[in-house]
C-alpha positions in Angstrom: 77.5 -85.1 142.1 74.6 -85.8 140.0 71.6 -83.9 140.5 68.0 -85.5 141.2 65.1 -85.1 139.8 62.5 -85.9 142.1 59.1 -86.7 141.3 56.2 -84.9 143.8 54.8 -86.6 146.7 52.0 -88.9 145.8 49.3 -90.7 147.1 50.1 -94.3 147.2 47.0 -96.8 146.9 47.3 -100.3 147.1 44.5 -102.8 145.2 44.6 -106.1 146.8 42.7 -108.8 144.9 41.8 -112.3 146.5 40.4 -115.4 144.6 38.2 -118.0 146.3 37.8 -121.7 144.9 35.0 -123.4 143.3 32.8 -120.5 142.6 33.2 -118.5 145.8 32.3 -114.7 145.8 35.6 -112.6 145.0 36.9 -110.4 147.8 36.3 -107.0 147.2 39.3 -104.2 146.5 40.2 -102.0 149.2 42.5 -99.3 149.4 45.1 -98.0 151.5 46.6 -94.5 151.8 49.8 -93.8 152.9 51.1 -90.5 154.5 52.4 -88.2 151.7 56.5 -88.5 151.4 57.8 -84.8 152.0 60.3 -84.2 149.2 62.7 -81.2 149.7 63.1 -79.2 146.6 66.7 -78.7 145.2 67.8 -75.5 146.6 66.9 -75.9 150.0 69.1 -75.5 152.7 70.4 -78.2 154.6 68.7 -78.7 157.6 71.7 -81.6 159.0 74.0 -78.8 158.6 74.5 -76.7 161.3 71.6 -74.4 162.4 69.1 -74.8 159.3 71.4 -75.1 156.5 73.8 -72.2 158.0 76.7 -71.8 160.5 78.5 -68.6 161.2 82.1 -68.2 163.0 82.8 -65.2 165.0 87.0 -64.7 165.5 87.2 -62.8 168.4 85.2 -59.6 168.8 86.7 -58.0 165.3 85.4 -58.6 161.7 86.3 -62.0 160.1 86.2 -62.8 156.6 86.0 -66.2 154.5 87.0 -65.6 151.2 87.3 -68.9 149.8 86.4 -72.7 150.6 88.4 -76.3 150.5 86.4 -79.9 150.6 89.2 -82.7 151.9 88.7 -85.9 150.8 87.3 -87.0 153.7 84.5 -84.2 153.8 86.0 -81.7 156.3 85.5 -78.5 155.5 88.3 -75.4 155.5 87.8 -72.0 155.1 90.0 -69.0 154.9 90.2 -65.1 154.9 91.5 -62.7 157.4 90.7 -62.2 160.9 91.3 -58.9 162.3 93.1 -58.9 165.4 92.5 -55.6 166.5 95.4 -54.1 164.8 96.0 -55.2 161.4 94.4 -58.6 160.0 95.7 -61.9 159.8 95.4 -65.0 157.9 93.0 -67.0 159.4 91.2 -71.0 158.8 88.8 -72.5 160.2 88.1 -76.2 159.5 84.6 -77.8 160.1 83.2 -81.2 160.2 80.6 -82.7 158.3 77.9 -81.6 160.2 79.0 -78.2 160.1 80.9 -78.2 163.6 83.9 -76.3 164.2 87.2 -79.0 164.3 88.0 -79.2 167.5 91.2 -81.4 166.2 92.4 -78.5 164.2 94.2 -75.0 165.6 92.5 -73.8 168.9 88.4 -75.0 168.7 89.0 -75.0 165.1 90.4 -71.7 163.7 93.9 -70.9 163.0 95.4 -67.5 162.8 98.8 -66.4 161.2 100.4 -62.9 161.4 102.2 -62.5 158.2 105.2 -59.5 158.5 104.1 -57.3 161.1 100.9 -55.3 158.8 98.1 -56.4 157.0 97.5 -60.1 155.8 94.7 -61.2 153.6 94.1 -65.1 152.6 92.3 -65.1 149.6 93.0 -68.6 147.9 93.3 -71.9 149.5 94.4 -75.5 148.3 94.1 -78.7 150.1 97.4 -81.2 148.8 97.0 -84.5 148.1 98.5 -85.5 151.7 95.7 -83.1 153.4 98.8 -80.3 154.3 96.9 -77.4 153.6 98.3 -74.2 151.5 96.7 -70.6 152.0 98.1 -67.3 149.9 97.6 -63.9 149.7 99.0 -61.0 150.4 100.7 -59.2 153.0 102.0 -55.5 153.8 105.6 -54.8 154.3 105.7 -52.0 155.7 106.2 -50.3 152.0 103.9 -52.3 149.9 101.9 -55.5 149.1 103.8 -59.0 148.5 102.5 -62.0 147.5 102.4 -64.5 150.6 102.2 -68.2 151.1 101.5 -70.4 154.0 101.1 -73.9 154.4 99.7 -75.9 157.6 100.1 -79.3 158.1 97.0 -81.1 158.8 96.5 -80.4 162.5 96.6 -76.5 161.1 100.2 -76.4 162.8 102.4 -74.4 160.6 104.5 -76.6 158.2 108.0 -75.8 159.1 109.5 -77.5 156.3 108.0 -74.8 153.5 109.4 -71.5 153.1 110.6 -70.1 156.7 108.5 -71.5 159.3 105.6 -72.5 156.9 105.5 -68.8 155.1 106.7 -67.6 152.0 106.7 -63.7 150.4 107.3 -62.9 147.4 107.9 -59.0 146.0 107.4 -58.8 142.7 109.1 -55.6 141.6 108.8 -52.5 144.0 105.5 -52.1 144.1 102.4 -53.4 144.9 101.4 -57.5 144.7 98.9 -59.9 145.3 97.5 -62.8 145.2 94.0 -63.6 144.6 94.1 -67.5 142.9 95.6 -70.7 143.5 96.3 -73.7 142.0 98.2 -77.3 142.9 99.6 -78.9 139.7 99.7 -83.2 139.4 103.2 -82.6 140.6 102.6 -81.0 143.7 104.5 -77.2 142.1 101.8 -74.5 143.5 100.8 -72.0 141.0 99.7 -68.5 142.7 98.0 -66.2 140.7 97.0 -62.0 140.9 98.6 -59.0 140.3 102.0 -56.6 140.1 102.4 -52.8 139.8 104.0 -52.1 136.6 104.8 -48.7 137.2 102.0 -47.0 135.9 99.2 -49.6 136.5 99.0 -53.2 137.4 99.5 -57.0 135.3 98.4 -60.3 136.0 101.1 -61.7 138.1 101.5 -65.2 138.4 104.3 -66.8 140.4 105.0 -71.1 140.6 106.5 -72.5 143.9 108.3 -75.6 144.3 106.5 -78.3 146.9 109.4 -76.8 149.6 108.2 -72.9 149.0 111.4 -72.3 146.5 110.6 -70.3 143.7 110.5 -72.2 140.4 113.2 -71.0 138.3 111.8 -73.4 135.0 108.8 -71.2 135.3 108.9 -67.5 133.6 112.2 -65.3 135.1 112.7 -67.2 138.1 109.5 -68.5 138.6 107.7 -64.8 137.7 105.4 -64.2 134.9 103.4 -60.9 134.6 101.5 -59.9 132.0 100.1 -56.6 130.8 96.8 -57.5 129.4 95.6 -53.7 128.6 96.3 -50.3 128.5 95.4 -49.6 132.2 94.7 -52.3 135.3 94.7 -55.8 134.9 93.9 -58.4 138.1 93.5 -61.4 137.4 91.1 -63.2 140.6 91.2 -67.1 139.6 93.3 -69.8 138.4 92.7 -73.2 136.8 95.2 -76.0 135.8 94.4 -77.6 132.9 94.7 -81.9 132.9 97.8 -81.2 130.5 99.0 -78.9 132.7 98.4 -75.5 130.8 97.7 -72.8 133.3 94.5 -70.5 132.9 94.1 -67.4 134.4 91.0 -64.6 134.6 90.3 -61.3 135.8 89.5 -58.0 134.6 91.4 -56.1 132.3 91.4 -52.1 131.6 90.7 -50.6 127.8 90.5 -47.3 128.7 87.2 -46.4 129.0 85.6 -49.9 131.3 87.0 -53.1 132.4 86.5 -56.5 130.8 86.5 -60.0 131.2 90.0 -61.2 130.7 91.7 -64.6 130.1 95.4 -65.5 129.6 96.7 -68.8 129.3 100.1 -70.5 129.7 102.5 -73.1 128.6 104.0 -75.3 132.0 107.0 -72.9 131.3 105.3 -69.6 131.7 104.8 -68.4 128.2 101.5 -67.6 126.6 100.0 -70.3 125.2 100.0 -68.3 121.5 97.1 -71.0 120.4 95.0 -69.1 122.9 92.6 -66.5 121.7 95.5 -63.7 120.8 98.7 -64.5 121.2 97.5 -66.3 124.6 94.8 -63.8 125.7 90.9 -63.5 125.6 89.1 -60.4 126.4 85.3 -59.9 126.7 83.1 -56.6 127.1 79.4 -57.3 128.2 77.5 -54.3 127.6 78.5 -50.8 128.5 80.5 -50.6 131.4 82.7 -52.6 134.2 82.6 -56.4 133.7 85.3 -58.3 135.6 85.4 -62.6 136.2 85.9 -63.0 139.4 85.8 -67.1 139.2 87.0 -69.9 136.8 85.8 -73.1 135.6 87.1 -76.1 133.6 84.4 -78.4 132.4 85.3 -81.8 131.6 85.3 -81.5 128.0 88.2 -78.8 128.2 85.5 -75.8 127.8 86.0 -72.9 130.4 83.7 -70.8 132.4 84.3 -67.7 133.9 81.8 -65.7 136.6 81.6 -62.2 137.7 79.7 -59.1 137.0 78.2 -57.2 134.3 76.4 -53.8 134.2 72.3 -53.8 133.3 72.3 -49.9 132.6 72.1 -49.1 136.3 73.8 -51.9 138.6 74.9 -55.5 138.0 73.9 -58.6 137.5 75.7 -62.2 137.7 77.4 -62.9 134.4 78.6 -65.9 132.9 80.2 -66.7 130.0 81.9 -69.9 128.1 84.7 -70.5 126.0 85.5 -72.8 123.3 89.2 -74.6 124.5 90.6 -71.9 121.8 89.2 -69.4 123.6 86.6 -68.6 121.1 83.6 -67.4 122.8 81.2 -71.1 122.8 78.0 -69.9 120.4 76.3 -72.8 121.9 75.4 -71.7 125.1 73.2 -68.5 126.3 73.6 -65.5 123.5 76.9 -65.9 121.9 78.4 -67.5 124.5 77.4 -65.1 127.3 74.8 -64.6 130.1 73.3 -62.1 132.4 70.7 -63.0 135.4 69.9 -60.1 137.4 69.3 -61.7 141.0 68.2 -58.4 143.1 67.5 -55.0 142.7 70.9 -53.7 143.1 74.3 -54.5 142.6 74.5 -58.7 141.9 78.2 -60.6 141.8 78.6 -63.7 141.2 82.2 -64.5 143.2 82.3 -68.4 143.5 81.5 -71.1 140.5 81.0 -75.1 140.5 80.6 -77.3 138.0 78.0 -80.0 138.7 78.7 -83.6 137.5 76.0 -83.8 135.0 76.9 -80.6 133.8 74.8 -77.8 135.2 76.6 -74.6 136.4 76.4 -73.2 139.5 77.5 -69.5 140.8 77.3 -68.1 144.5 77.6 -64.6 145.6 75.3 -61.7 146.4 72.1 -60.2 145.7 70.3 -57.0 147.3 67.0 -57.4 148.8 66.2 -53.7 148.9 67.6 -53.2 152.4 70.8 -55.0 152.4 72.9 -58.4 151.0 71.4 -61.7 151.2 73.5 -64.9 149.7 72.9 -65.9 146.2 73.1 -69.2 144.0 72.1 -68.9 140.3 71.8 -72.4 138.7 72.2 -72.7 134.8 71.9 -75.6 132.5 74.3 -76.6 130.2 72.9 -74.3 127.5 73.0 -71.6 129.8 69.7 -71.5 130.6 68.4 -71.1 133.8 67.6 -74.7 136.2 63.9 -73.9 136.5 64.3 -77.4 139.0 66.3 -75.1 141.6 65.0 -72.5 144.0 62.6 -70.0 142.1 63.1 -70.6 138.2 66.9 -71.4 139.2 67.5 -68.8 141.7 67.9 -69.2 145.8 68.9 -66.4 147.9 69.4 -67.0 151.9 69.1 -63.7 154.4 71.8 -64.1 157.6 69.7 -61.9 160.1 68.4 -58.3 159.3 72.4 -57.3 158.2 74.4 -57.9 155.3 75.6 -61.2 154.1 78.2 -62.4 150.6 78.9 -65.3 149.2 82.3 -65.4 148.1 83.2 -69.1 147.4 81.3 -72.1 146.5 82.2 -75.9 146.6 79.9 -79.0 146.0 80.3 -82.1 148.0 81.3 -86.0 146.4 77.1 -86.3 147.4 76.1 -83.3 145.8 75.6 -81.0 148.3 76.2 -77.3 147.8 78.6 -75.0 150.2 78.7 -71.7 149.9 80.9 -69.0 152.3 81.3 -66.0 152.8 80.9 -63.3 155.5 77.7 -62.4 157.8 77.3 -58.8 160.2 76.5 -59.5 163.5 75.8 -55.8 163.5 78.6 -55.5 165.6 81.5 -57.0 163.2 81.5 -59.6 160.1 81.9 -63.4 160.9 82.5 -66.3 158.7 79.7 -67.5 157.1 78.9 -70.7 155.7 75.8 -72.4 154.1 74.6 -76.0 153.1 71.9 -76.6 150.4 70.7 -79.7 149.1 71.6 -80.5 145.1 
């Protein structure tokens, strides 16, 4: 996934020289001109991608939401939210191909949709397994409260009977309130899921490991259940990482009181904080005066970690981005002591989804307001932080769906480069799925 730097188009001329014998008059130069080669900048959408660069799903005639992306190995593309089915909502996946076309080969025309329990049911994380048997999680409403939940589909998007109880899993975690948010599948196949439990008073990061047949794993935490108060008020964490050694990273927001911060716990394979992580296994981060909350996670090759979110400017928010050293110290290297802020819009800017490029630069996705309503947005930052001047406008890109609103909630890049972002798009009637392509 290396990025190009590609020189402007030129014109091209050509000298051509002949030599006569024995004291004949050289043939004079002439010149040809070629038609100028039409480079397309990094940034742009991809026109062999559905309609311009973008596709949108409708589920029915009732709002649909992607949440979060998957890239199989062989390029087919899955995404997953809820679909509402005129009751309560429902997982639901759609797999495209290449191209951008809905799957024909996978559900009905391509989507799938689950009722989990007989209330609410929100996908928010998705992981594709080495033997393409896709896993979804999130949560779902019992008629009390909010359990974690876990699905898995085998490739044709047929549930996978041999996981759980007909290819679902719940999981309560106390008796209150839990969900999940994040999810990760180790080396081993053991799925990690990560979000949040009520405590009593408020809510900890939650995190809960299943074995590859949906049992709980009892080596991990109290029967394969780790929460963890982080604060003094809520704590959530939204995305999940697995290190290469197998240490588990977790991020989210965390309440001190008077403003949420950036927040990072990390975890030995067994569940315990990983005490050689920040304090006693936790990093928190304020940016400025007010809310700040990471929303995704990275893990650059060199064992450095990102996280993505928000941050307040005084009056709204802007994409944030910060780095940490693999101790969890904040990496002085890159932007201003390890953190930066891009105000995209004029209003309130998240960034939800982040990507690390192969070379190195950064990408974020989410949203940015054009003074009306939300467009798409992709920031792209070197590996100092800086901004990717090469990319969109001085690193910046930001795509309208239509005259209504449009987020970008998860971003993926392609084996080739390529960029996907999804998300959700109004119709003005209801929200579809939403995804775009854009050239690296």
């Amino acid at each position: 996934m290396k990025k190009l730097f590609l020189l402007p188009a030129a014109v091209l001329i050509i000298v051509i020289t002949g030599c006569g014998g024995g004291g004949s008059t050289p043939t004079p130069a002439t010149s040809e001109t070629t038609t100028p080669v039409t480079v397309t900048p990094p940034g742009s959408l991809d026109s062999t991608f559905g309609t311009g660069g973008i596709v949108t799903t409708p589920i029915g005639n009732n709002d649909a939401y992607a949440y979060v992306l998957g890239i199989q190995t062989d390029g087919r593309i899955v995404a997953a939210g809820y679909y509402a089915d005129g009751s309560y909502y429902d997982f639901a996946l759609v797999r495209y191909n290449t191209n951008g076309s809905l799957d024909t080969t996978f559900g009905t025309g391509g989507i799938v949709t689950t009722p989990v329990g007989s209330g609410n049911a929100i996908a928010n994380a998705l992981g594709i397994q080495s033997d393409g048997r896709i896993v979804a999680a999130g949560s779902f409403y019992n008629g009390s409260n909010d359990n974690f939940a876990v699905v898995r589909y085998n490739t044709d998007g047929s549930l996978d009977t041999t996981f759980g109880t007909g290819g679902i899993v719940t999981t309560p975690i106390g008796s209150g309130y839990a969900g999940a948010y994040a999810l990760g599948i180790g080396s081993d196949g053991r799925i990690v899921v990560a979000g949040y439990c009520a405590d009593g008073s408020y809510y900890d990061f939650a995190l809960v490991r299943y074995n590859t047949d949906g049992s709980l794993d009892t080596t991990f935490g109290t029967d394969g259940i780790v929460t963890t108060p982080m604060g003094s008020g809520y704590d959530i964490a939204y995305s999940l990482g697995i290190q290469s050694d197998g240490r588990i990273l977790a991020a989210g927001s965390s309440h001190y009181g008077s403003y949420y911060n950036f927040a990072i716990a990390r975890y030995n394979t067994d569940g315990s904080l990983d005490t050689t992580f920040g304090t006693g296994g936790i990093v928190t981060t304020s940016i400025g005066i007010g809310d700040s909350e990471a929303l995704a996670l990275g893990i650059g090759s060199d064992g450095r970690i990102l996280a993505a979110g928000k941050s307040p400017d005084g009056s709204n928010y802007d994409f944030a981005l910060v780095r940490y050293n693999t101790n969890g110290s904040l990496d002085t290297s890159f932007g201003t002591g390890g953190i930066v802020t891009t105000p995209v819009g004029s209003g309130w800017d998240y960034a939800n989804g982040l990507g690390i490029q192969s070379d190195g630069s950064i990408l974020t996705a989410g949203r940015s307001f054009n003074g009306s309503n939300y467009d798409f947005a992709l920031v792209r930052y070197n590996t100092d932080g800086s901004l990717d001047t090469s990319f969109g406008t001085d690193g910046i890109v930001t795509t309208p769906i239509g005259s209504y609103d449009a987020y970008a909630i998860a971003l993926g890049i392609q084996s080739d480069g390529r960029i996907l972002a999804a998300g959700s798009s109004d119709n003005g009637s209801y929200n579809n799925f939403a995804l775009m392509r854009y050239l690296p």
